[in-house]
Biotite code that builds the C-alpha atoms (Angstrom):
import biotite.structure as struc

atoms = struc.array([
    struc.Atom([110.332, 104.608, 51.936], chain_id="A", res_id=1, res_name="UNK", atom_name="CA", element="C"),
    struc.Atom([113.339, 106.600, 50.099], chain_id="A", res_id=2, res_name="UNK", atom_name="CA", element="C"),
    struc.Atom([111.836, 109.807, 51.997], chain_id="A", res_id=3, res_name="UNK", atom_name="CA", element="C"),
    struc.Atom([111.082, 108.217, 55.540], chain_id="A", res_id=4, res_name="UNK", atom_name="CA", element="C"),
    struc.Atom([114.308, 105.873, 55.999], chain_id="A", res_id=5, res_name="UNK", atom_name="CA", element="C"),
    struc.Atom([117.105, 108.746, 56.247], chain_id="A", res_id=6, res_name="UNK", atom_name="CA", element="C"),
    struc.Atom([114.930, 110.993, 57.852], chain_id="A", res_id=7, res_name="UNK", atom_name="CA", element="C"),
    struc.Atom([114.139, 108.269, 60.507], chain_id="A", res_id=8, res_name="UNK", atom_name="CA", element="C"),
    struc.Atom([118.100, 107.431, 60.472], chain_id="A", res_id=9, res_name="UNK", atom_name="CA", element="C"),
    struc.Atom([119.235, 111.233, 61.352], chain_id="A", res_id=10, res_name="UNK", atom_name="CA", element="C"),
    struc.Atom([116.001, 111.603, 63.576], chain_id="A", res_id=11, res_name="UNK", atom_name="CA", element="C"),
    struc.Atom([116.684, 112.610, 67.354], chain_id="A", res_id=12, res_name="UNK", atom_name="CA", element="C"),
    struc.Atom([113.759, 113.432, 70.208], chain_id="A", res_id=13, res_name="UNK", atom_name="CA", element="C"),
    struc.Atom([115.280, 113.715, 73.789], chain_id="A", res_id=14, res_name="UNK", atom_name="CA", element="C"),
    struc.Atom([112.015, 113.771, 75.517], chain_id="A", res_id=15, res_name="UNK", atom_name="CA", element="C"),
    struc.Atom([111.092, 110.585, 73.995], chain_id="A", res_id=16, res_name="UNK", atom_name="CA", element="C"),
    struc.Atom([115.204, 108.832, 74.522], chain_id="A", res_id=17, res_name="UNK", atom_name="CA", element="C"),
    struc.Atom([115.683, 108.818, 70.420], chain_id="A", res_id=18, res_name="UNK", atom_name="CA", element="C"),
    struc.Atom([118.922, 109.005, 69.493], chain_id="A", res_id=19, res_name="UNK", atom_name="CA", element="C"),
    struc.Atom([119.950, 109.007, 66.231], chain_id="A", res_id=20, res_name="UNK", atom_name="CA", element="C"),
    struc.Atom([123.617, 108.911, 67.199], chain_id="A", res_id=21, res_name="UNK", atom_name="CA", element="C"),
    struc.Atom([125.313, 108.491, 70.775], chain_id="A", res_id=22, res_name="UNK", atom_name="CA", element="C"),
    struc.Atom([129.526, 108.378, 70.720], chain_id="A", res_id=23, res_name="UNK", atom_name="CA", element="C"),
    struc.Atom([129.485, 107.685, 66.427], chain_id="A", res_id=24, res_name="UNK", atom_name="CA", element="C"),
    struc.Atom([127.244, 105.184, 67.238], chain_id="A", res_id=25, res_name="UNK", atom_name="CA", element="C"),
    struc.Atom([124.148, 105.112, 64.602], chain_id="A", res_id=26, res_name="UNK", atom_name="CA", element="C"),
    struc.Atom([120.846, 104.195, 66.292], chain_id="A", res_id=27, res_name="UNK", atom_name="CA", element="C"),
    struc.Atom([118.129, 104.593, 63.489], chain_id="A", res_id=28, res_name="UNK", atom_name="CA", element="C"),
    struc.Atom([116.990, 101.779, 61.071], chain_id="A", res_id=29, res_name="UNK", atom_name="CA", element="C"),
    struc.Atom([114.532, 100.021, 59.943], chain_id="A", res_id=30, res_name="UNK", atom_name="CA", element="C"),
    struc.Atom([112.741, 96.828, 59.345], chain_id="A", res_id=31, res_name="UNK", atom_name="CA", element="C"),
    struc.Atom([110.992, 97.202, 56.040], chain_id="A", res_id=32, res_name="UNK", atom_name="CA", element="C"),
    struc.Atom([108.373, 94.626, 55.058], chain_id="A", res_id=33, res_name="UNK", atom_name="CA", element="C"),
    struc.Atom([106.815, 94.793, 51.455], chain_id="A", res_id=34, res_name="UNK", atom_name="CA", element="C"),
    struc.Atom([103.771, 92.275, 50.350], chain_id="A", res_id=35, res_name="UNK", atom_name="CA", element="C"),
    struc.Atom([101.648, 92.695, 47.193], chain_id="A", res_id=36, res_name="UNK", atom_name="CA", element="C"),
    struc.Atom([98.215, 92.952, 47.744], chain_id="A", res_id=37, res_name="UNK", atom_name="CA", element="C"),
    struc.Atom([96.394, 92.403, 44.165], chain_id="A", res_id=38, res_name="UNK", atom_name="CA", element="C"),
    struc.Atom([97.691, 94.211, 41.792], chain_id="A", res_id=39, res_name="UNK", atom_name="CA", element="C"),
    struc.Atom([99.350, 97.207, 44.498], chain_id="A", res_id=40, res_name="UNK", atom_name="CA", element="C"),
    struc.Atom([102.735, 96.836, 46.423], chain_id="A", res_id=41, res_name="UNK", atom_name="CA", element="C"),
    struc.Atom([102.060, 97.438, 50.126], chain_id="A", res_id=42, res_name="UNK", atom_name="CA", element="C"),
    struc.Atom([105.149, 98.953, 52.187], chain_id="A", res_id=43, res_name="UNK", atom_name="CA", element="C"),
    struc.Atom([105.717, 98.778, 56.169], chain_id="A", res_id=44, res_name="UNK", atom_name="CA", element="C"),
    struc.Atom([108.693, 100.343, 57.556], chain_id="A", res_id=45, res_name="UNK", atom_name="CA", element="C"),
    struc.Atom([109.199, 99.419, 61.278], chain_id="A", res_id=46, res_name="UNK", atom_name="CA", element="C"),
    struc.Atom([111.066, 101.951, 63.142], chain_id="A", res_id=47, res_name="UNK", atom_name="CA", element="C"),
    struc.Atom([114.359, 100.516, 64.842], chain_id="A", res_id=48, res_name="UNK", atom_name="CA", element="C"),
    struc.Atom([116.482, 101.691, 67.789], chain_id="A", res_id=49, res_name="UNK", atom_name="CA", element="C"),
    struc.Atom([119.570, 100.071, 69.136], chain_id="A", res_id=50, res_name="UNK", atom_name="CA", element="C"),
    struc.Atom([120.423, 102.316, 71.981], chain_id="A", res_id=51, res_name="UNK", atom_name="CA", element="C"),
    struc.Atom([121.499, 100.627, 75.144], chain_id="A", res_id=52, res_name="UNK", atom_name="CA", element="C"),
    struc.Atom([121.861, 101.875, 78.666], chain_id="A", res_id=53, res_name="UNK", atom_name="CA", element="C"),
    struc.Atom([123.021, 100.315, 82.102], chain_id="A", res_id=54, res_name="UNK", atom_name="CA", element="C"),
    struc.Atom([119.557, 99.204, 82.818], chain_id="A", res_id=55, res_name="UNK", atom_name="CA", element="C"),
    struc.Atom([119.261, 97.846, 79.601], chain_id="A", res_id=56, res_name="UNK", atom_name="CA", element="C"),
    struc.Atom([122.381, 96.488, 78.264], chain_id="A", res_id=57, res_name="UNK", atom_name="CA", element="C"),
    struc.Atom([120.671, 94.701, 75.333], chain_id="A", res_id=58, res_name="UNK", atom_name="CA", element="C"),
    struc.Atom([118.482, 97.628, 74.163], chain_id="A", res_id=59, res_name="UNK", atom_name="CA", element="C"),
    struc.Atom([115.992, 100.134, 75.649], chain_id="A", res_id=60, res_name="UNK", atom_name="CA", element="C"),
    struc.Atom([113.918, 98.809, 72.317], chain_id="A", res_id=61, res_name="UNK", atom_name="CA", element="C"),
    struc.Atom([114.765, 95.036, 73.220], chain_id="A", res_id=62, res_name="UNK", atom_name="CA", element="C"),
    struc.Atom([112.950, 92.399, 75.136], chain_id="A", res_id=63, res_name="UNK", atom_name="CA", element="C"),
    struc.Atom([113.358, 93.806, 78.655], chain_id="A", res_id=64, res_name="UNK", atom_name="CA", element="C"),
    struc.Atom([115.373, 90.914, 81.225], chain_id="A", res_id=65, res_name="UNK", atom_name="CA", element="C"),
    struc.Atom([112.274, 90.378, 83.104], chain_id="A", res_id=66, res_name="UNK", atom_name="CA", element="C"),
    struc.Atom([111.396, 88.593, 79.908], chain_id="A", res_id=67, res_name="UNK", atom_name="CA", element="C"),
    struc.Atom([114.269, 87.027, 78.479], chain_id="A", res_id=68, res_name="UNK", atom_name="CA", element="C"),
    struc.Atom([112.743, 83.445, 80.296], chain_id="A", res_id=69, res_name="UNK", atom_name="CA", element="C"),
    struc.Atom([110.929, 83.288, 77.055], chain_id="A", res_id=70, res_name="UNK", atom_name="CA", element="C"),
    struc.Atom([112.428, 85.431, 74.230], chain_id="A", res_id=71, res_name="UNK", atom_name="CA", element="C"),
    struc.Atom([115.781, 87.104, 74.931], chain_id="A", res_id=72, res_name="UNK", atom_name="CA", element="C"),
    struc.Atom([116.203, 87.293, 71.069], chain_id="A", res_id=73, res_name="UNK", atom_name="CA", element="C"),
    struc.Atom([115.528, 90.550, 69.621], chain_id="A", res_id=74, res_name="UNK", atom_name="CA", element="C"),
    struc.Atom([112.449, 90.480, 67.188], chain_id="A", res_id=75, res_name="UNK", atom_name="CA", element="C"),
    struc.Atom([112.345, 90.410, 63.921], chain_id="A", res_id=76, res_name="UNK", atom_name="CA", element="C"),
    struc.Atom([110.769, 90.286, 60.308], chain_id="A", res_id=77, res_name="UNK", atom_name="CA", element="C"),
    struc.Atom([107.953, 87.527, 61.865], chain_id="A", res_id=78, res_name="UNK", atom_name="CA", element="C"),
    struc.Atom([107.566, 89.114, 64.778], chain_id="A", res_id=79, res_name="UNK", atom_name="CA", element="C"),
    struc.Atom([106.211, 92.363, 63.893], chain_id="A", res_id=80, res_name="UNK", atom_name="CA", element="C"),
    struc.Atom([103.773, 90.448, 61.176], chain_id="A", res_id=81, res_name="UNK", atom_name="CA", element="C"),
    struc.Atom([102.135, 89.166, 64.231], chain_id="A", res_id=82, res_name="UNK", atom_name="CA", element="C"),
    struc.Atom([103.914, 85.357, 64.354], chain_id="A", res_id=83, res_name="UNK", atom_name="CA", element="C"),
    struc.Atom([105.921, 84.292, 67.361], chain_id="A", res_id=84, res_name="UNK", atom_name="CA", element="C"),
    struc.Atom([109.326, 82.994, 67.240], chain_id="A", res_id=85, res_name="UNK", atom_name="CA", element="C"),
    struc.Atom([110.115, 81.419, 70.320], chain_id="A", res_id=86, res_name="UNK", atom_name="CA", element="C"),
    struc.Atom([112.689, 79.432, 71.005], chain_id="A", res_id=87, res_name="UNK", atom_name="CA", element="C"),
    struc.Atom([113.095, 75.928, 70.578], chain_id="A", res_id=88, res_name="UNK", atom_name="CA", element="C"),
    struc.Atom([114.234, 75.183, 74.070], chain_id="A", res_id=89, res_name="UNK", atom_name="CA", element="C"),
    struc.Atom([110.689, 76.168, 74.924], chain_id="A", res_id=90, res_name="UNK", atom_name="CA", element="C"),
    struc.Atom([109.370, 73.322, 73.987], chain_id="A", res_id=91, res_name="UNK", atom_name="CA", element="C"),
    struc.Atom([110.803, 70.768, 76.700], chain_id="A", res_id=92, res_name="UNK", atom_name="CA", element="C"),
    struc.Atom([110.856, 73.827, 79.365], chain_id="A", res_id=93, res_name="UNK", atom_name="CA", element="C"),
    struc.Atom([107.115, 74.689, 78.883], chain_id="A", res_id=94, res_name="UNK", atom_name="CA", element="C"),
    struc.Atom([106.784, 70.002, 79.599], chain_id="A", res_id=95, res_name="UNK", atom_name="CA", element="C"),
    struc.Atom([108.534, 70.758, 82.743], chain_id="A", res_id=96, res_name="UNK", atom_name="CA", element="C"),
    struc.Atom([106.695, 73.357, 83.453], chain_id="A", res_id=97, res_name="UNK", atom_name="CA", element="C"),
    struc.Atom([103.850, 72.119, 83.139], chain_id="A", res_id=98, res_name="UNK", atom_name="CA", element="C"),
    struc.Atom([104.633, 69.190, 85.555], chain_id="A", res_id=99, res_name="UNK", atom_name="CA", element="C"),
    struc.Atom([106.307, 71.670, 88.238], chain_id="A", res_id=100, res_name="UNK", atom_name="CA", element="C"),
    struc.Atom([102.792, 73.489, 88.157], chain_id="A", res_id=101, res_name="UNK", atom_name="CA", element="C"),
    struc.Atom([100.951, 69.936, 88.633], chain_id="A", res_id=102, res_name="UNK", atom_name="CA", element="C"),
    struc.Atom([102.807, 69.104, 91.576], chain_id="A", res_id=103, res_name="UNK", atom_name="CA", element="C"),
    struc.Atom([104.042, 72.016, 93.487], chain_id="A", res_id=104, res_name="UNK", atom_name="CA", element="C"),
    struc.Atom([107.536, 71.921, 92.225], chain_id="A", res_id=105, res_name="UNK", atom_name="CA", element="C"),
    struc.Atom([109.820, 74.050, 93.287], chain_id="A", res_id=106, res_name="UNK", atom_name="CA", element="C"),
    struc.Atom([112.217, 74.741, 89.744], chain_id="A", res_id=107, res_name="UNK", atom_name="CA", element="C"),
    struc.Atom([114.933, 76.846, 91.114], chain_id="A", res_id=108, res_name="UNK", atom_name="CA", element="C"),
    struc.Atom([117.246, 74.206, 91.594], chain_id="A", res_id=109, res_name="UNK", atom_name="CA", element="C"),
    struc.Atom([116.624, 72.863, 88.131], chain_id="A", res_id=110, res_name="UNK", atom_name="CA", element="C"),
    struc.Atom([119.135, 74.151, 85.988], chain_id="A", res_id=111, res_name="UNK", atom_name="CA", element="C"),
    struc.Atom([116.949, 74.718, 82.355], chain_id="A", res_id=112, res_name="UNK", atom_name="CA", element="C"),
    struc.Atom([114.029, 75.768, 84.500], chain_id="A", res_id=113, res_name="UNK", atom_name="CA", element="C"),
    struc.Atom([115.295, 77.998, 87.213], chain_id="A", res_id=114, res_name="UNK", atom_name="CA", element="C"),
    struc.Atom([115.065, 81.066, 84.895], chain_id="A", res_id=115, res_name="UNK", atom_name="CA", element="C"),
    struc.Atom([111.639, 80.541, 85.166], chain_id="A", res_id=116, res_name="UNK", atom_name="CA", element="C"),
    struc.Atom([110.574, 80.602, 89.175], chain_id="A", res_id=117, res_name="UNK", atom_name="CA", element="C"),
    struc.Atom([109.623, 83.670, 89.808], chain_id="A", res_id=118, res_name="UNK", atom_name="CA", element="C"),
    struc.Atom([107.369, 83.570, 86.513], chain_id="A", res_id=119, res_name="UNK", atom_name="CA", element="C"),
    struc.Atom([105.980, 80.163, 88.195], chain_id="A", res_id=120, res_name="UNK", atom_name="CA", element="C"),
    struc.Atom([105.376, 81.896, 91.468], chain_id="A", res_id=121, res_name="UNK", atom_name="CA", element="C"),
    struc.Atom([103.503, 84.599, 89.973], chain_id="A", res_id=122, res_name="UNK", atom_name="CA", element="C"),
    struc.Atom([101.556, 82.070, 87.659], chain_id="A", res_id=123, res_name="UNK", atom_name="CA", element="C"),
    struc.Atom([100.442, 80.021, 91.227], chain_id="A", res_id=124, res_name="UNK", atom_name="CA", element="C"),
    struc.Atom([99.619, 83.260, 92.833], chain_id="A", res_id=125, res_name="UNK", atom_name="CA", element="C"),
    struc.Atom([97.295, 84.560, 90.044], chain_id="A", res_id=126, res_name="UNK", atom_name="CA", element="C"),
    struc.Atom([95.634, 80.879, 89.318], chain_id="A", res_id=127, res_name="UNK", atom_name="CA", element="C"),
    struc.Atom([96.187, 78.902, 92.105], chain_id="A", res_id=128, res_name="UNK", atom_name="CA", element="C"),
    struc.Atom([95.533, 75.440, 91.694], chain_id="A", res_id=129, res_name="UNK", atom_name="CA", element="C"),
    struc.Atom([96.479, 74.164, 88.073], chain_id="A", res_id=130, res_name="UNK", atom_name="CA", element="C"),
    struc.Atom([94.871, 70.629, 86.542], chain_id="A", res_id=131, res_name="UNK", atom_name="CA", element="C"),
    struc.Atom([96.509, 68.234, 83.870], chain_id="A", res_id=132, res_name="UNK", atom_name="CA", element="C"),
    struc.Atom([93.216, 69.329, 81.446], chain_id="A", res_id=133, res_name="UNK", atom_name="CA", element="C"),
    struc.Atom([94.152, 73.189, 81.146], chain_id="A", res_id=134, res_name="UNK", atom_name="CA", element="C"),
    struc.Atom([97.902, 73.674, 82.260], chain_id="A", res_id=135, res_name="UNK", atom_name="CA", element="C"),
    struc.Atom([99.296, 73.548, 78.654], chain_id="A", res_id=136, res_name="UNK", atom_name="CA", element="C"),
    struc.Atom([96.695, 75.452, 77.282], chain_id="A", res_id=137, res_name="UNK", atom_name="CA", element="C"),
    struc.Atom([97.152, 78.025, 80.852], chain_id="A", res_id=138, res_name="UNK", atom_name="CA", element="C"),
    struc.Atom([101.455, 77.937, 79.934], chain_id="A", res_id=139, res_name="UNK", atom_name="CA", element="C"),
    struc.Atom([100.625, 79.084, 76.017], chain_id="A", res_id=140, res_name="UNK", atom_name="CA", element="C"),
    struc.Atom([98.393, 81.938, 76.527], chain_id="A", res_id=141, res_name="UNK", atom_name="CA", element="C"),
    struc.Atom([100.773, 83.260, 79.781], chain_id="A", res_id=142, res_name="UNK", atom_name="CA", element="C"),
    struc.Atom([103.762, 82.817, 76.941], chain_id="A", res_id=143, res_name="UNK", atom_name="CA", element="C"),
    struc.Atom([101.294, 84.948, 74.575], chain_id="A", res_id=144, res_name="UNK", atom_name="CA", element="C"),
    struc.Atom([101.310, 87.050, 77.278], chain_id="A", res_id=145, res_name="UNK", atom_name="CA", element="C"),
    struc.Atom([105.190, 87.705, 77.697], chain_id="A", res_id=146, res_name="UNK", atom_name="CA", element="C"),
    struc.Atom([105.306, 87.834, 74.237], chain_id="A", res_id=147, res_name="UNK", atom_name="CA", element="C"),
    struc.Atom([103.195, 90.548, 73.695], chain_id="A", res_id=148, res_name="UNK", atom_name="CA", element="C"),
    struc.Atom([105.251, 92.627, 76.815], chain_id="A", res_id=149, res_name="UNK", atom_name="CA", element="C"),
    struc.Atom([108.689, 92.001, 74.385], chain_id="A", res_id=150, res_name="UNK", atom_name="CA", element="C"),
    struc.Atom([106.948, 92.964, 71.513], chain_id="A", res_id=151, res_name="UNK", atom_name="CA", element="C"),
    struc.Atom([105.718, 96.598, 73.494], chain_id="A", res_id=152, res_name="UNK", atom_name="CA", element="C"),
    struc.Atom([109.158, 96.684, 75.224], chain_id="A", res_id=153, res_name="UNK", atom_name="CA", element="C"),
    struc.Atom([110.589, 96.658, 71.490], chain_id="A", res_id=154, res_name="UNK", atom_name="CA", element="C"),
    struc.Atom([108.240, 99.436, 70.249], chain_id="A", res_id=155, res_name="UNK", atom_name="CA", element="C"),
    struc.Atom([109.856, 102.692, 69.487], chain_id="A", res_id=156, res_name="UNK", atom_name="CA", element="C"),
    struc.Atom([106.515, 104.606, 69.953], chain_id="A", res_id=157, res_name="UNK", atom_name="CA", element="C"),
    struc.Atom([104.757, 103.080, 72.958], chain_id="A", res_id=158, res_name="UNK", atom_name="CA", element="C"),
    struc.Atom([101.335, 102.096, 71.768], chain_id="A", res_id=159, res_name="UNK", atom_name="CA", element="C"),
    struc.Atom([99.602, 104.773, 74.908], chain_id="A", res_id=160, res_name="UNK", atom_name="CA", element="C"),
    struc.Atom([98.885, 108.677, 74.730], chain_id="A", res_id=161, res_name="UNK", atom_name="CA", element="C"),
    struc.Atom([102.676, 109.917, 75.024], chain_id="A", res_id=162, res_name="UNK", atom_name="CA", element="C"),
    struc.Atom([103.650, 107.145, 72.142], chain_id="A", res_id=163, res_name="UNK", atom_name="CA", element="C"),
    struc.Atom([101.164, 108.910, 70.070], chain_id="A", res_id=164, res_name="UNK", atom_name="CA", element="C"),
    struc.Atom([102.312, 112.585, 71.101], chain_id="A", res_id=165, res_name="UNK", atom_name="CA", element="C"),
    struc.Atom([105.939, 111.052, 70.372], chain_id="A", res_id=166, res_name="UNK", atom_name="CA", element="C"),
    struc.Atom([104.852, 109.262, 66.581], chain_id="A", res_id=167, res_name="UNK", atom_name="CA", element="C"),
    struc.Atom([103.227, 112.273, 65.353], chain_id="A", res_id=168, res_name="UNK", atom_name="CA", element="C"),
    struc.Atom([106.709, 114.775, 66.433], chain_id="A", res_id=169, res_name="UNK", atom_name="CA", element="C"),
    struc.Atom([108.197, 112.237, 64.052], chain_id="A", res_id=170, res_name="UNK", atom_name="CA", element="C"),
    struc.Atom([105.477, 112.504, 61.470], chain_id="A", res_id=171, res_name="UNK", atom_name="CA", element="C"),
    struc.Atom([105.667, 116.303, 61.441], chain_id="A", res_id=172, res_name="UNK", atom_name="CA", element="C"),
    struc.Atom([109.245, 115.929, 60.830], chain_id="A", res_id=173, res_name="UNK", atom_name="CA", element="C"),
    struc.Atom([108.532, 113.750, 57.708], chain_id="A", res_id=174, res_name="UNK", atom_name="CA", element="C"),
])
């Protein structure tokens, strides 16, 4: 970890939009995450990168706007050991919802659910019809879903061929 972290912090790659530094702004950290495993110490560094852009004024490595319905709030510690954090507003959004779905409702004049519509069209278009027995259970695993696009839209190293390609330029420079 004493090796990888300031090599990681001073680590550039263009063809992959790293930056370790853009106008004396540092880009590079990391999220390190130790557990003890018997009688061994188990280290995970997760790679960080704060660089922003027009299209993505939050972070390139940020939940993406498309997404920020759900989680708008950078990930963290949890996130990356597999647990959502969502938050709490959820809750009473995901009720209304649900009941929007059941009867046809159109949200966008709804002020806490308007951020929502075009994730409700998209959810009638793909399932159609929804019941009161499976449109909870339908809402969580389409949140799963969105979750799990933040969680790739905050990977450093896209988990596909050129992510690979990209992780092991970064290895070799280790």
């Amino acid at each position: 970890a004493d090796h990888i972290l300031p090599v990681w912090k001073g680590y550039t790659d263009e063809e992959a939009f790293i930056y370790a530094m853009t106008d004396g702004e540092e880009h590079n950290t990391v999220t390190p995450i130790t557990r003890r495993r018997g009688s061994d110490y188990e280290v995970d560094l997760v790679l960080r990168n704060n660089i922003t852009t027009d299209e993505y004024p939050d972070g390139v490595y940020h939940a993406h706007p498309e997404h920020h319905h759900i989680k708008r709030e950078n990930i963290g510690l949890i996130e990356v050991m597999g647990l959502a954090v969502l938050p709490s507003r959820l809750r009473t959004e995901l009720e209304g919802l649900a009941q929007a779905l059941l009867t046809g409702a159109d949200v966008r004049s709804d002020e806490a659910l308007a951020k929502h519509a075009d994730w409700l069209d998209a959810l009638r278009a793909k399932y159609g019809a929804f019941d009161a027995d499976t449109v909870e259970e339908t809402l969580r695993y389409e949140v799963g879903v969105v979750f799990t696009r933040v969680l790739e839209n905050c990977g450093v190293f896209k988990r596909d061929a050129a992510g690979a390609r990209q992780l092991d330029r970064f290895l070799e420079s280790l």
